[in-house]
N, C-alpha and C positions, 0 to 999 in steps of 0.2 A: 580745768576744762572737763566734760563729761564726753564719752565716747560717741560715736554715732554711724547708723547702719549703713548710710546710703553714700556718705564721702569721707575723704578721712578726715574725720575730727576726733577732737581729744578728748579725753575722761573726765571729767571734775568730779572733785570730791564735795563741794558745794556750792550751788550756783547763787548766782545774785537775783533778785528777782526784778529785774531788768527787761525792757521785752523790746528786741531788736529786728528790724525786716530781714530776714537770711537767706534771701532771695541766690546770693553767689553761693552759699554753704551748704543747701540742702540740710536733713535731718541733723542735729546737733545730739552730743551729748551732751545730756545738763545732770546741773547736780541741783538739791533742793526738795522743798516738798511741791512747787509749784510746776516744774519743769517739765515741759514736753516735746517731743519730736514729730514735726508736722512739717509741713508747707506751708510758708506764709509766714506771717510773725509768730514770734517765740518768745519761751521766756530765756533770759542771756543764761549760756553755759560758758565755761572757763574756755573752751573749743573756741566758742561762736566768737565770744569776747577778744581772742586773738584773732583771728580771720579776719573781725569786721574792723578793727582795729579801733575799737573801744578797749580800753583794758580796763578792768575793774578793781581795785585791790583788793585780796583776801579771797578770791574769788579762786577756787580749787577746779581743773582739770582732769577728766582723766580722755574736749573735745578732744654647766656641767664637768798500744806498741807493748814498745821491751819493758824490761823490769824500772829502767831509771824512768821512763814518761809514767809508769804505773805507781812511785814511788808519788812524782810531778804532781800528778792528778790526785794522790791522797791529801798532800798538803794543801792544794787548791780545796779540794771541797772541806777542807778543815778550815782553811781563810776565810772561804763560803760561808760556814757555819756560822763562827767567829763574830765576821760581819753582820750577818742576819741575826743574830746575839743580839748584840751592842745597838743595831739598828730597832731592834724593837722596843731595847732598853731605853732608847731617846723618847721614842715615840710615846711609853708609858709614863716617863718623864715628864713631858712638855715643859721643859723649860721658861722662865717668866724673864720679863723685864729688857736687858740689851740683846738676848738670843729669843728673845718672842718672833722675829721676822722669821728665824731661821726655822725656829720651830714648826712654826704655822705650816712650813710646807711639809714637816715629817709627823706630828699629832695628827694621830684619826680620830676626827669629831664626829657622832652622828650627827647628823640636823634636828635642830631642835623640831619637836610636834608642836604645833598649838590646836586647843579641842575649842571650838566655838559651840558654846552652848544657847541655843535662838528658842525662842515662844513656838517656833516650829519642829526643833527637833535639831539633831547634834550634828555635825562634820570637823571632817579633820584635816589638817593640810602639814606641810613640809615645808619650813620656813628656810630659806637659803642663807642661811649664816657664812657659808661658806665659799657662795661666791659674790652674796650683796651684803658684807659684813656692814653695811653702814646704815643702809636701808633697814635690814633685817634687826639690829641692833635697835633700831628708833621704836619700830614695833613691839618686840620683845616687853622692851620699856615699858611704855605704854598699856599695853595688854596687862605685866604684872602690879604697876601702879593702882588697877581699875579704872582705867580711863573710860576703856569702851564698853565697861558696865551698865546698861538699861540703855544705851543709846540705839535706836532704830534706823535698819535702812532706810533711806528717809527717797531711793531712785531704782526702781526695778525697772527691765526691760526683756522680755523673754525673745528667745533666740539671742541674745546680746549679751548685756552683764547685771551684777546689782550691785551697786555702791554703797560704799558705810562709812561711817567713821566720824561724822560731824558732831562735836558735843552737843551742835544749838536740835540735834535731834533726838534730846532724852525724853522734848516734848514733841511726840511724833505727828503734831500740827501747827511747829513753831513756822512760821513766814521767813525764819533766820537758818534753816535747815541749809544746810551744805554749803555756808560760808564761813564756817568757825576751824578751829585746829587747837592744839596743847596751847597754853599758855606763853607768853613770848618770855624767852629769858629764860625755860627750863632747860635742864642738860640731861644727858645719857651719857653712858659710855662705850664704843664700839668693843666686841665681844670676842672679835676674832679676826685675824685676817695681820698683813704688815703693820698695818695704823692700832692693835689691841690693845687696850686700856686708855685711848686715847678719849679723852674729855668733849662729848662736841653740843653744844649750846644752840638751841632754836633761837633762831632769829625772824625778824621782818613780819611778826603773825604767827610765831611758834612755825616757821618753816627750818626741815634740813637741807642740804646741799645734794644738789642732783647728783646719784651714782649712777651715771650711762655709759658703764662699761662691761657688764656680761650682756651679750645678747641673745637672751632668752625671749620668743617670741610671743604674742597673749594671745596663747593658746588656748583652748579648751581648758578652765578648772584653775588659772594659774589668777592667783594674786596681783595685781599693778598698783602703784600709785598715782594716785589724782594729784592735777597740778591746776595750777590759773592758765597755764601755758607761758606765765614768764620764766626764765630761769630759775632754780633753787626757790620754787613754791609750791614744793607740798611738805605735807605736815603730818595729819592723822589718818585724811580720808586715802581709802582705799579699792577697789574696784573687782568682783571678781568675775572673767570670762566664760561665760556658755555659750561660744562661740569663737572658731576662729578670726579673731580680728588683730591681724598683721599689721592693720593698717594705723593700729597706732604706736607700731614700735620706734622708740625712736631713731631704730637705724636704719627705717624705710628710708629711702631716700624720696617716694613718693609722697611724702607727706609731713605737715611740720608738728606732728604729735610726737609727745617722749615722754614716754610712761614705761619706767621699766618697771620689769617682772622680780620679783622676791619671794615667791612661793608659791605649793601649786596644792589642792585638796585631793587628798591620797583615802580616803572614807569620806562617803554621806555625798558624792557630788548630784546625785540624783533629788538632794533636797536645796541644792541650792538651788537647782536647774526649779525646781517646785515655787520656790520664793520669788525667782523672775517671773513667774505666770500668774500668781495671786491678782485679782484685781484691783487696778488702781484707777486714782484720780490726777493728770497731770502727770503720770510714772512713780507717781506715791502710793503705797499699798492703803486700800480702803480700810484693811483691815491689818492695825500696824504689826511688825514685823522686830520683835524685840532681841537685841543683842544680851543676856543675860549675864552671861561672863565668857572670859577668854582666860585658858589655862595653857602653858606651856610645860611642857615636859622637855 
């Protein structure tokens, strides 16, 4: 489902081009090249699509003392020592394999960067490997495969967000724009976290498994994934916030949107904020909006 301004509705990573009365839903967010937010009929977003209780398949979402105590006290800060030794010695370490769980809470990782390089100009963000090991994992993927290579926001909306990630958008006038994802049957492997090295396989549409468990809200700048709004369907598309919209976290309780958060743009958010306001047609940039590469460091 695709996010939207006026109630909560979900994200979609690509919509269907479906076009449904949303008279109960108000502005939808849609995903697609067609897609827009109006009053009246619309074209279907992943949101709407659950709301109106059409579901679509494939259809992506998007609707952190004395001499002895002095003696006492030398040997403590020498156990001190000792400990903090041995402790840092683990942590350089990182031990793999049946002590991976244990590790993961004493290796200091930094979070991976990824640098998005766009037709507009470059931004950087902080991918949360380390509290969306699974999510963040899927991405990584992807981004180093060359998935989201030449693929174009195919869903801008200023004040709001801009969506990406659909393959069917390397032709930035495809009608099939924001219902596509990876190929079904591909795998990754999670990268960090208790589950590390764990093998996990797209299914149903090249979808992963919903991780709604940090609640990180979509804030200003931060990263989400787009879903259909059924369970475990999202895939590749992704969402990013110039706006605070709470309203589609999934631990609002006001709202049946669930888009968690996996990263947030730490350089350049001033040019995404620029990409939502380009003029469009239907919430598709007139003048398309190319994803050139995604580099992770």
């Amino acid at each position: 489902m695709a996010p939207r301004r006026s109630k909560p509705t979900v994200l979609s990573a690509c919509a269907a081009t479906a076009t449904v009365a949303a008279a109960a839903t108000g502005g939808a967010f849609v995903v697609g090249g067609s897609l827009s937010v109006t009053s009246g009929p619309r074209q279907l977003s992943p949101e709407v699509v659950l709301q109106s209780a059409t579901q679509i398949a494939g259809v992506q979402l998007p609707a952190v003392g004395s001499q002895s105590m002095a003696v006492g006290a030398t040997f403590a800060l020498a156990a001190g020592a000792a400990a903090a030794a041995a402790a840092g010695a683990r942590r350089r370490s990182c031990p793999k394999g049946a002590a991976a769980a244990e590790a993961s809470r004493t290796c200091l990782r930094a979070n991976p960067i990824a640098t998005f390089e766009t037709s507009e100009g470059t931004f950087k963000a902080e991918i949360y490997l380390d509290k969306m090991p699974l999510t963040a994992s899927n991405f990584i993927d992807l981004a180093k495969s060359g998935f989201y290579n030449g693929v174009h926001f195919h869903r801008v909306i200023p004040n709001f967000m801009a969506q990406f990630g659909c393959p069917y958008a390397q032709d930035p006038r495809s009608p099939r724009s924001g219902t596509g994802g990876p190929e079904d049957g591909t795998s990754f492997k999670i990268l960090a976290g208790p589950e590390e090295g764990k093998e996990v396989t797209r299914r149903n549409g090249g979808n992963i498994p919903d991780e709604l468990t940090e609640k990180i809200t979509n804030a200003p700048g931060t990263l989400s994934m787009a879903n259909t709004g059924r369970p475990n369907s999202g895939g590749s598309q992704f969402f990013i916030n110039v706006a605070n919209n709470d309203f589609l976290d999934f631990f609002n309780p006001r709202t049946p949107s669930k888009h968690p958060v996996f990263g947030k743009i730490v350089e350049g958010y001033s040019l995404v904020q620029k990409i939502t306001e380009v003029r469009t047609v239907n919430d598709s940039p007139v003048k398309p909006v190319e994803m050139i590469s995604i580099t992770i460091d």
